[in-house]
C-alpha positions as CSV (number, residue, x, y, z in Angstrom):
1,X,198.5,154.1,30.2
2,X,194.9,154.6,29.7
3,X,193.7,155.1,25.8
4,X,191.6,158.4,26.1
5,X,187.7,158.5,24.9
6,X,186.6,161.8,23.0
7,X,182.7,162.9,22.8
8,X,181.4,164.8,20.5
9,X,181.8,168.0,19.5
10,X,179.8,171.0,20.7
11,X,179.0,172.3,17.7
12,X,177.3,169.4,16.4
13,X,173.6,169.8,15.4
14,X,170.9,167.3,16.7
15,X,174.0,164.9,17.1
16,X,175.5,165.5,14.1
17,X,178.7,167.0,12.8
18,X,180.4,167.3,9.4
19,X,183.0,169.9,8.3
20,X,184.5,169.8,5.2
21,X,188.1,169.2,4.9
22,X,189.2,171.0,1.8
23,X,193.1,170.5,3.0
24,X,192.9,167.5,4.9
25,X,196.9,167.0,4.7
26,X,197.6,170.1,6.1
27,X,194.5,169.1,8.9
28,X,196.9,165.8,9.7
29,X,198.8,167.7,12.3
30,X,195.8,168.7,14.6
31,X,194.4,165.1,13.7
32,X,198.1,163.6,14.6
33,X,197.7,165.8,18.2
34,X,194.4,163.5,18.9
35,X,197.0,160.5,19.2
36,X,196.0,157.2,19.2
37,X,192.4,157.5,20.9
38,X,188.6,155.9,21.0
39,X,185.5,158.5,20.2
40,X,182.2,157.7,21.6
41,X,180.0,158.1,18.1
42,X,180.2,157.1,14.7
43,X,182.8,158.6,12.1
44,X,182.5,158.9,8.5
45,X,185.9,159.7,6.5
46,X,185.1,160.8,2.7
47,X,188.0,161.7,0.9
48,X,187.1,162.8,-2.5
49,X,190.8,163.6,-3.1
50,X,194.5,162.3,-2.2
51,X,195.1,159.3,0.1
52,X,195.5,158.2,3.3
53,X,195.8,155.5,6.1
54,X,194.0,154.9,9.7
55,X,195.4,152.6,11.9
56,X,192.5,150.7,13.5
57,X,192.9,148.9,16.4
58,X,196.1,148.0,14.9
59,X,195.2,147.2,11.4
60,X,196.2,149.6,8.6
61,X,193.3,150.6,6.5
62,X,194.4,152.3,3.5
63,X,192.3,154.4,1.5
64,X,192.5,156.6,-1.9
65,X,190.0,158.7,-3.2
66,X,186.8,158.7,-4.1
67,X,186.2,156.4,-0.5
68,X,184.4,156.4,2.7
69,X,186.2,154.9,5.8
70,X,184.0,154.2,9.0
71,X,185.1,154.8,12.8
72,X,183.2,152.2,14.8
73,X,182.4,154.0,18.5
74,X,185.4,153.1,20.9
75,X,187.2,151.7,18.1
76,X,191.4,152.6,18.7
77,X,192.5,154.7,16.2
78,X,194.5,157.1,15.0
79,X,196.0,159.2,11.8
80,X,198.8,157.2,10.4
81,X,199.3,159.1,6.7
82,X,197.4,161.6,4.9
83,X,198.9,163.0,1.4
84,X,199.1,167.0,1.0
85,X,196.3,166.9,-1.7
86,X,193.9,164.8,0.4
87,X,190.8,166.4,0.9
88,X,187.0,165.6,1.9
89,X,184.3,165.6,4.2
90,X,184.0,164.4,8.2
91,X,181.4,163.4,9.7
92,X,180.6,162.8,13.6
93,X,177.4,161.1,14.3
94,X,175.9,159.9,18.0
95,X,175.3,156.3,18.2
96,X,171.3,156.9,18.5
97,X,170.7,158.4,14.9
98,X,171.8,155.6,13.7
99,X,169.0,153.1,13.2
100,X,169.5,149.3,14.0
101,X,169.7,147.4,10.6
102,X,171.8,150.2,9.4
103,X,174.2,149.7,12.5
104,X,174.5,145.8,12.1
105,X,175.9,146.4,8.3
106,X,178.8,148.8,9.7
107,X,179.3,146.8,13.5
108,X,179.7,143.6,11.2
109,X,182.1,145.1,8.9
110,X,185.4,143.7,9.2
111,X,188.5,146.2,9.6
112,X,190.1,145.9,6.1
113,X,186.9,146.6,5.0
114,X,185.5,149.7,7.0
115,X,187.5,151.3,3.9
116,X,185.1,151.0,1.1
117,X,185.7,153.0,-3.2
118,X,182.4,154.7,-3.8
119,X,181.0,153.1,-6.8
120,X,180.8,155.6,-10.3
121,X,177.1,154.7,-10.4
122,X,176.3,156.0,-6.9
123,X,178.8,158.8,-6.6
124,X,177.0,161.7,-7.9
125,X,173.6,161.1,-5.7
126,X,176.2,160.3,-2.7
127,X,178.5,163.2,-2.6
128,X,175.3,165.2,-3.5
129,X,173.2,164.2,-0.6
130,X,176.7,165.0,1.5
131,X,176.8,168.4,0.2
132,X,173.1,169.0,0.7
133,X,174.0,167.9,4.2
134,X,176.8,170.4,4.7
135,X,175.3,173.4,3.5
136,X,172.4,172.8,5.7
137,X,174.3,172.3,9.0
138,X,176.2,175.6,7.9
139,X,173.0,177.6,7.4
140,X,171.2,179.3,10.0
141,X,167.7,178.7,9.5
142,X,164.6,177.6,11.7
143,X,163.7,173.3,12.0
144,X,167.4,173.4,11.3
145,X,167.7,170.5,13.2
146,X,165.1,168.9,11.7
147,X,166.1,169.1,8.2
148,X,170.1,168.6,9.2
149,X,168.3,164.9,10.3
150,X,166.5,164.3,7.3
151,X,169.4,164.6,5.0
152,X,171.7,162.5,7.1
153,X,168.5,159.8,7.4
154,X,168.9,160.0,3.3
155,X,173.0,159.9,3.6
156,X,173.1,156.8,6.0
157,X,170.9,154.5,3.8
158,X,173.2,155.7,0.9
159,X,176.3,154.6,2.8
160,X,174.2,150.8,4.1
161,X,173.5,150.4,0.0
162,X,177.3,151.4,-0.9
163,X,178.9,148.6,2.2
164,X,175.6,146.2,1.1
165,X,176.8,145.5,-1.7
166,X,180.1,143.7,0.0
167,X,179.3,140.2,1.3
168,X,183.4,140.2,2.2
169,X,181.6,141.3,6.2
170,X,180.9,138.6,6.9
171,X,184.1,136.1,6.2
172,X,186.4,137.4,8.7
173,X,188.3,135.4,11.4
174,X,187.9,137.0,14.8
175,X,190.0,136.2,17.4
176,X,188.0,134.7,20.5
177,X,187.1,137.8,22.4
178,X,186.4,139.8,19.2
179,X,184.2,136.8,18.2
180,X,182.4,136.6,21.8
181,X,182.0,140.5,22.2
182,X,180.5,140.3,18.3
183,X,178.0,137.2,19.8
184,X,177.4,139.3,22.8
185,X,176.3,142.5,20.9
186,X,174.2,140.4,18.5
187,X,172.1,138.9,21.6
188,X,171.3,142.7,22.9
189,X,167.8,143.3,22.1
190,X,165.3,146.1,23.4
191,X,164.1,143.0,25.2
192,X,167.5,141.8,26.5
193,X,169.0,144.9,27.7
194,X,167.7,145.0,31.3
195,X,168.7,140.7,31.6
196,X,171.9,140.5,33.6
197,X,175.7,140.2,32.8
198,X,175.1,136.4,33.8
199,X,172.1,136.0,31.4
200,X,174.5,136.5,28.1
201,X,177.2,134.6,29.8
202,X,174.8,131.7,29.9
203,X,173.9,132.0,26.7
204,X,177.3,131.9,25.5
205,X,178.1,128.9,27.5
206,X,180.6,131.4,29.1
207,X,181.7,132.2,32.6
208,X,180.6,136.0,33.4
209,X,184.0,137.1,34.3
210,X,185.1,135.6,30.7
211,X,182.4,137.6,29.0
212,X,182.9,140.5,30.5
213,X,187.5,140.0,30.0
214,X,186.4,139.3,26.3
215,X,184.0,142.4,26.3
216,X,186.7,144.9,27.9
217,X,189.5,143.6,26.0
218,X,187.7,144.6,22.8
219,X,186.1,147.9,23.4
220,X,187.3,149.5,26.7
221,X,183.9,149.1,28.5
222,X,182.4,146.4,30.8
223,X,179.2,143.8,30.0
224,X,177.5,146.1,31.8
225,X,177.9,149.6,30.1
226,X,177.0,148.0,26.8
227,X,173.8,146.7,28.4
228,X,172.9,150.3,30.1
229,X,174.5,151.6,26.2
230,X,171.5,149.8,24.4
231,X,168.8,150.8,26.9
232,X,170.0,154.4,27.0
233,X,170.5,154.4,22.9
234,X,166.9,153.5,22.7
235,X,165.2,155.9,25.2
236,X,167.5,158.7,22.9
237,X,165.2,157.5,19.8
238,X,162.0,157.7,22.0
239,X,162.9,161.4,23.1
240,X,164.2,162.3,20.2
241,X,161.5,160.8,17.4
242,X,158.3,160.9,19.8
243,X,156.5,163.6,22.2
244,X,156.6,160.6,24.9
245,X,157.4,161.8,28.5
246,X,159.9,160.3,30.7
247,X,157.3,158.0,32.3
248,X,155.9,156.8,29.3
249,X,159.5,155.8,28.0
250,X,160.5,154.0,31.2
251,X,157.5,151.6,31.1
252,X,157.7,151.0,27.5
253,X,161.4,150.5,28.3
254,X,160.5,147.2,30.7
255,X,161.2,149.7,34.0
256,X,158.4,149.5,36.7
257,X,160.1,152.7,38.7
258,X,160.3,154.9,35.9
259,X,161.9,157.5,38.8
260,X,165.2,154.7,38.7
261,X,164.8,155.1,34.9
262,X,165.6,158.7,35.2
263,X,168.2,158.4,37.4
264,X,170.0,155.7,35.3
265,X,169.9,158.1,32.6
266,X,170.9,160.7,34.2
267,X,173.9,159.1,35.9
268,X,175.0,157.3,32.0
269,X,174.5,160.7,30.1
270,X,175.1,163.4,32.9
271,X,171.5,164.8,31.9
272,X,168.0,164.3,32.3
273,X,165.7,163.0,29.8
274,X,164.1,165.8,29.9
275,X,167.3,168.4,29.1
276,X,168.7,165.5,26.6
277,X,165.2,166.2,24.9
278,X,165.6,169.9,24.7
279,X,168.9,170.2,23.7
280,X,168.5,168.7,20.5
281,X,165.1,170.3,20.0
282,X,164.8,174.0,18.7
């Protein structure tokens, strides 16, 4: 049986969602119809009431207001208890708004502690900048997407400073392919990412079918769709951030046919650069 993968939603804003749950308990049952499932993007769980649990990729990770809990993309998961006070804030967000140093702080972050109390000194400016967020992705207004951006830019630095302050991320004992696929994610650079399945294996001191059995086991997805995953996150942020055409990005990107470029793109994402550009432009 194959463990389904969820995108995001269509309403989301410039790749970014939030709704707030103001009966989250009552909300389990949708969230229980899910079942035990990967999503594609980032998740952000911030209960400012009640309590709950998330299995995650079989650990429990139990959580009591006032907490965040973070959904690593393709991470197995699933809705295990929510109490009928619980209540809160979710937040989607696609893997290329989030910027690099800020993703090695959550990708290093072991299970147990993806779960994390939001500390009385930061609390107010936290849930704050989360309700700024909100109310700005519910009003209609022009450079909506734009300012929806900004205040998440504010609100992910906020949550790196909060999980920071934890060195407990970095004493966890991985089994072997968890430990390997960790190695493997750390050696993907924007000048690694067009280098071979071989090329990590190597500097592993790995076989290439090991790698990529260690890689699969862990998230679902081959050596090489995390290899294509880096290259397309990064030519997101050039269309995205800059006013760079297609052709620009592709060289700057190590291609020498920037036409395979936009092909690879297009057959990763299921759209051109160019229509990936203008959907999340007003």
């Amino acid at each position: 049986m194959k463990i389904p993968i969820y995108n995001q939603r269509s309403e989301a804003v410039g790749g970014i969602y939030i709704t707030e749950l103001t009966a989250l308990g009552k909300d389990a049952a949708t969230m229980n119809r899910l079942g035990t499932h990967r999503d594609d993007f980032y998740i952000f769980l911030i209960l400012t009431k009640g309590k709950a649990i998330m299995e995650c990729d079989m650990i429990d990770v139990k959580t009591s207001a006032q907490s965040i809990v973070i959904i690593k993309p393709f991470q197995i998961h699933a809705p295990k208890f929510v109490s009928p006070d619980a209540a809160g804030y979710y937040i989607g967000v696609a893997p290329f708004l989030i910027p690099n140093n800020c993703a090695a702080v959550f990708q290093n972050l072991k299970i147990t502690d993806q779960a994390h109390k939001i500390d009385k000194l930061q609390r107010k400016d936290l849930l704050e900048t989360i309700g700024l967020l909100h109310r700005a992705f519910e009003t209609i207004t022009v450079n909506k997407t734009a300012i929806v951006n900004g205040f998440f830019t504010a609100l992910i630095y906020r949550f790196v400073n909060l999980y920071s302050e934890s060195d407990r991320s970095l004493s966890e004992h991985k089994n072997q392919s968890a430990q390997i696929y960790a190695n493997f994610k750390q050696l993907i650079s924007n000048t690694t990412f067009l280098e071979s399945p071989s090329f990590f294996a190597q500097k592993l001191n790995i076989t290439t079918s090991h790698l990529n059995y260690c890689v699969n086991a862990s998230t679902g997805k081959s050596v090489t769709y995390w290899l294509q995953n880096a290259m397309i996150l990064e030519a997101q942020r050039f269309l995205y951030y800059t006013e760079y055409d297609a052709k620009e990005i592709a060289f700057m990107l190590g291609f020498e046919d920037h036409t395979y470029f936009s092909r690879l793109f297009k057959k990763v994402t299921g759209e051109t650069p160019l229509a990936f550009r203008l959907k999340f432009r007003e």
